[in-house]
N, CA, C and O of each residue as an XYZ file, in Angstrom:
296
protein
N     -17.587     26.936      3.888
C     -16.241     26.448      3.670
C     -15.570     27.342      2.623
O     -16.175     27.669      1.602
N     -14.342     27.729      2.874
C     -13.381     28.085      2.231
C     -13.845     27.742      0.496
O     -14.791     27.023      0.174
N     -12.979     28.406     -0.395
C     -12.865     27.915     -1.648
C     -11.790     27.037     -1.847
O     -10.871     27.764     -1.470
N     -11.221     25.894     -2.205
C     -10.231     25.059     -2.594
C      -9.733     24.605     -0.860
O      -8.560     24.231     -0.841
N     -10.297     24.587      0.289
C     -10.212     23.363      1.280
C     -11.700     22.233      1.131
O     -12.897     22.262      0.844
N     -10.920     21.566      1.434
C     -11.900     20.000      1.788
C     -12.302     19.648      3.039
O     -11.529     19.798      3.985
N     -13.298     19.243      3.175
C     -13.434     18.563      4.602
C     -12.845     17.230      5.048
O     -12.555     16.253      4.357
N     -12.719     17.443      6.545
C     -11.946     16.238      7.074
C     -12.015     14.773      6.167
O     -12.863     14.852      5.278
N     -11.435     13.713      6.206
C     -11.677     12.579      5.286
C     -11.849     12.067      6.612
O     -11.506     12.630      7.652
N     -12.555     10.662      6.462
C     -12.385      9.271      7.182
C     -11.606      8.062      7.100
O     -11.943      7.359      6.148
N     -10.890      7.711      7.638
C      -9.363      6.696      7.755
C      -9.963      5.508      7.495
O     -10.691      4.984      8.338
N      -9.782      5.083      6.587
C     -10.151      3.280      6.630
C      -9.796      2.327      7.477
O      -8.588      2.149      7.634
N     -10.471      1.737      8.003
C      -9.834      0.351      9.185
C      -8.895     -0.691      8.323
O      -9.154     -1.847      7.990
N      -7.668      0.131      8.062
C      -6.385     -0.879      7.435
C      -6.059     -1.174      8.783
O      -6.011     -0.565      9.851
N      -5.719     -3.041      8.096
C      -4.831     -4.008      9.134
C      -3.610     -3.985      8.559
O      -2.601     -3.585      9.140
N      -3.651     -4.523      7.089
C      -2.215     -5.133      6.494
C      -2.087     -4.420      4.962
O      -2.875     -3.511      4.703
N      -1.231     -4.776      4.093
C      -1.211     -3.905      3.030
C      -0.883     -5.567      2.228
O      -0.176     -6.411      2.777
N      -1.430     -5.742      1.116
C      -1.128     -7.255     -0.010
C      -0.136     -5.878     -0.849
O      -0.371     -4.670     -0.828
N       1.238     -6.784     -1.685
C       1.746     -6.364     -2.891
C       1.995     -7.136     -3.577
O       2.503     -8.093     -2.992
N       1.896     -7.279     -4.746
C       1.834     -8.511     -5.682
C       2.840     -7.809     -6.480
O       2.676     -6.609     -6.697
N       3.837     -8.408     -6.927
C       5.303     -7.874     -7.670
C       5.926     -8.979     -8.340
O       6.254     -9.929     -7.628
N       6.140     -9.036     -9.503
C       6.974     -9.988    -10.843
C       7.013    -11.785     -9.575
O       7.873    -12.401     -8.946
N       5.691    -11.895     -9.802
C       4.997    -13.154     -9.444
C       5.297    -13.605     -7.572
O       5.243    -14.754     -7.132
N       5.584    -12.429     -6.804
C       5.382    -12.414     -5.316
C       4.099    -11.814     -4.831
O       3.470    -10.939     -5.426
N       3.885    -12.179     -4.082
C       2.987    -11.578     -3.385
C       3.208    -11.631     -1.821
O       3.332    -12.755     -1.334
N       3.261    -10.683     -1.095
C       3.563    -10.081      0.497
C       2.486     -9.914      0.821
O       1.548     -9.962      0.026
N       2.367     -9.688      2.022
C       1.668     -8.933      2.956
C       2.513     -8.179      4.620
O       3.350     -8.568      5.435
N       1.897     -7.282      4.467
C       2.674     -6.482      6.067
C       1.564     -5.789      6.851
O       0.474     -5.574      6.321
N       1.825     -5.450      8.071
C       1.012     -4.927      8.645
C       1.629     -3.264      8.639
O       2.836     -3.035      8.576
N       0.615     -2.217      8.715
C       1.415     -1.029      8.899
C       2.251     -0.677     10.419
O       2.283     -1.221     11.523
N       2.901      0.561      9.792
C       3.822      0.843     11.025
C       3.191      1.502     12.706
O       2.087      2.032     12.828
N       3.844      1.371     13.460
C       3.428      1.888     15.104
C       2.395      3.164     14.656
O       1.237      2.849     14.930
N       2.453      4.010     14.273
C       2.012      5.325     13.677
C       0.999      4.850     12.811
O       0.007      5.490     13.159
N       0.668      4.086     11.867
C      -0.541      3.539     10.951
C      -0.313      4.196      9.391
O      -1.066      4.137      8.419
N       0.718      4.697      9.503
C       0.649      5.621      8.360
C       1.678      5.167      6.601
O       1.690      5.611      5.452
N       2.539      3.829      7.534
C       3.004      3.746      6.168
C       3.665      1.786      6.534
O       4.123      1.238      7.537
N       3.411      1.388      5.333
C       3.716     -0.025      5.167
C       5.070     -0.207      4.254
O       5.287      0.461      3.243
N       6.079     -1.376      4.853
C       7.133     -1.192      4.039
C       7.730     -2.574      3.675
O       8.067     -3.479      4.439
N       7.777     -2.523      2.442
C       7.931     -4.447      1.897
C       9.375     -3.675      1.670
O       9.586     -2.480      1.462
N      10.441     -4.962      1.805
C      11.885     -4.928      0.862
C      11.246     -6.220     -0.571
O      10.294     -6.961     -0.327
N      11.665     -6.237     -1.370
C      11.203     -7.205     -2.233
C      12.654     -7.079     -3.172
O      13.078     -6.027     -3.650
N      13.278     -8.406     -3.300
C      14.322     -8.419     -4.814
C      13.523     -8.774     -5.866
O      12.607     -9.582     -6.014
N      14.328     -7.634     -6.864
C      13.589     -8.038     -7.988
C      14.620     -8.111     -9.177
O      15.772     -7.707     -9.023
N      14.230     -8.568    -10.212
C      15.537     -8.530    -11.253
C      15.592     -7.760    -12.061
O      14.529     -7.378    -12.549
N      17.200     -7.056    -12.676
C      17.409     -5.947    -12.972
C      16.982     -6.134    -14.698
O      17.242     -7.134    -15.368
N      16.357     -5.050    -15.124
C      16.335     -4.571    -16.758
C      14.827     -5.311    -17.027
O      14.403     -5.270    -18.182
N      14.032     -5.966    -16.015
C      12.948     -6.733    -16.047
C      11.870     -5.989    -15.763
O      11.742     -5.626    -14.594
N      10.945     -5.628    -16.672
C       9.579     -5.128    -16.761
C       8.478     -5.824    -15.863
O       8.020     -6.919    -16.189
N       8.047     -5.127    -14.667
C       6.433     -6.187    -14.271
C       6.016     -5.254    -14.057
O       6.346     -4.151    -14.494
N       4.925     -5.630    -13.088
C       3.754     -4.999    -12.654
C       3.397     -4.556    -11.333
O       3.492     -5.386    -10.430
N       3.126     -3.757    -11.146
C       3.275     -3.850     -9.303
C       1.619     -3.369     -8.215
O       1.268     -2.314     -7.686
N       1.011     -4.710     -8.290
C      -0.893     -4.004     -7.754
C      -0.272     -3.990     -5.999
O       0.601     -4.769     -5.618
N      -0.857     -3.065     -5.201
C      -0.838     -2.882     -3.822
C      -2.330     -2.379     -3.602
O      -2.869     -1.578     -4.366
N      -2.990     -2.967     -2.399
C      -3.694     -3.101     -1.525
C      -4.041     -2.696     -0.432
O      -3.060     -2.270      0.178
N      -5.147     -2.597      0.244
C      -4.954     -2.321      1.756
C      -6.496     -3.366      2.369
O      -7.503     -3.328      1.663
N      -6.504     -3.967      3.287
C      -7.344     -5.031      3.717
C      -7.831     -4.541      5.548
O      -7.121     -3.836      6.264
N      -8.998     -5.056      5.902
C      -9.369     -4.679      7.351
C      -8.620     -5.767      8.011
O      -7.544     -6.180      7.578
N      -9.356     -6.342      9.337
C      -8.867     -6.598      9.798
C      -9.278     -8.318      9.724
O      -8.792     -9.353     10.180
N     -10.340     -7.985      8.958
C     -10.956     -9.782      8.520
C     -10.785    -10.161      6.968
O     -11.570    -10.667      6.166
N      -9.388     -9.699      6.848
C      -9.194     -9.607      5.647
C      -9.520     -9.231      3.797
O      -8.946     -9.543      2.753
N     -10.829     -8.356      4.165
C     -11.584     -8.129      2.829
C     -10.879     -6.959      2.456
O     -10.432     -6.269      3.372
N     -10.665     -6.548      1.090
C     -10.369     -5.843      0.211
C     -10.849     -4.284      0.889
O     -11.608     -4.298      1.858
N     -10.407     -3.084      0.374
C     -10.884     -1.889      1.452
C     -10.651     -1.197     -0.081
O     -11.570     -0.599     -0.642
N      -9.324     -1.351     -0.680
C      -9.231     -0.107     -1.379
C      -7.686     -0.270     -2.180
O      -6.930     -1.101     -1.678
N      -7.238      0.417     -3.285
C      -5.935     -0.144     -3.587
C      -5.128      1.271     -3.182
O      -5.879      2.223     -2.972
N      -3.789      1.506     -3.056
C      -2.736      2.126     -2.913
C      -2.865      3.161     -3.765
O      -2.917      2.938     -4.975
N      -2.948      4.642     -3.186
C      -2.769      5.766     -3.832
C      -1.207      5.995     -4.731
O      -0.999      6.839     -5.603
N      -0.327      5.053     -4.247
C       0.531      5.926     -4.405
C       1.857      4.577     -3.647
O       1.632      4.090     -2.540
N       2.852      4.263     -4.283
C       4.268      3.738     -3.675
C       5.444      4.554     -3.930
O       5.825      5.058     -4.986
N       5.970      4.591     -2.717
C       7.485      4.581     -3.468
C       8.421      3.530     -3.435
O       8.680      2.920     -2.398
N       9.179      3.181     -5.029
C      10.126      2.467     -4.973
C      11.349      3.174     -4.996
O      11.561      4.261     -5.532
N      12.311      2.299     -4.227
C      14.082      2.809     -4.520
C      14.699      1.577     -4.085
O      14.439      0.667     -3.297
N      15.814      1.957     -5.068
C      16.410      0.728     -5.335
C      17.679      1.007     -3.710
O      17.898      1.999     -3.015
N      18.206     -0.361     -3.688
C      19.130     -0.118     -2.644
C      18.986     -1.321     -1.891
O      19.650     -1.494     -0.868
């Protein structure tokens, strides 16, 4: 192998994605493609929380948490 490539990864068997946000908690399933999950959530302005995200199989156990969200407001 190359210097600085990786080998292929393996895809986790995600069903749904949990987000827990200033005392909500969602769940969604991902999109047609598998590749991205999308909550709208209101939240209130100038207000500090916390935001844990998830990803679960298909019998609901825990798999792994969220590399990575993006928020935007709108």
């Amino acid at each position: 192998m190359a210097a600085g490539l990786l080998p292929a990864g393996i895809g986790f068997p995600i069903a749904q994605a949990q987000l827990k946000i200033a005392g909500q908690q969602l769940s969604a399933k991902p999109d047609s493609a598998g590749k991205a999950v999308l909550f709208r959530v209101r939240l209130k302005g100038g207000v500090r929380t916390q935001l844990h995200a998830w990803f679960q199989n298909a019998e609901g156990q825990d798999l792994c948490g969220a590399y990575y969200a993006y928020v935007r407001r709108g």
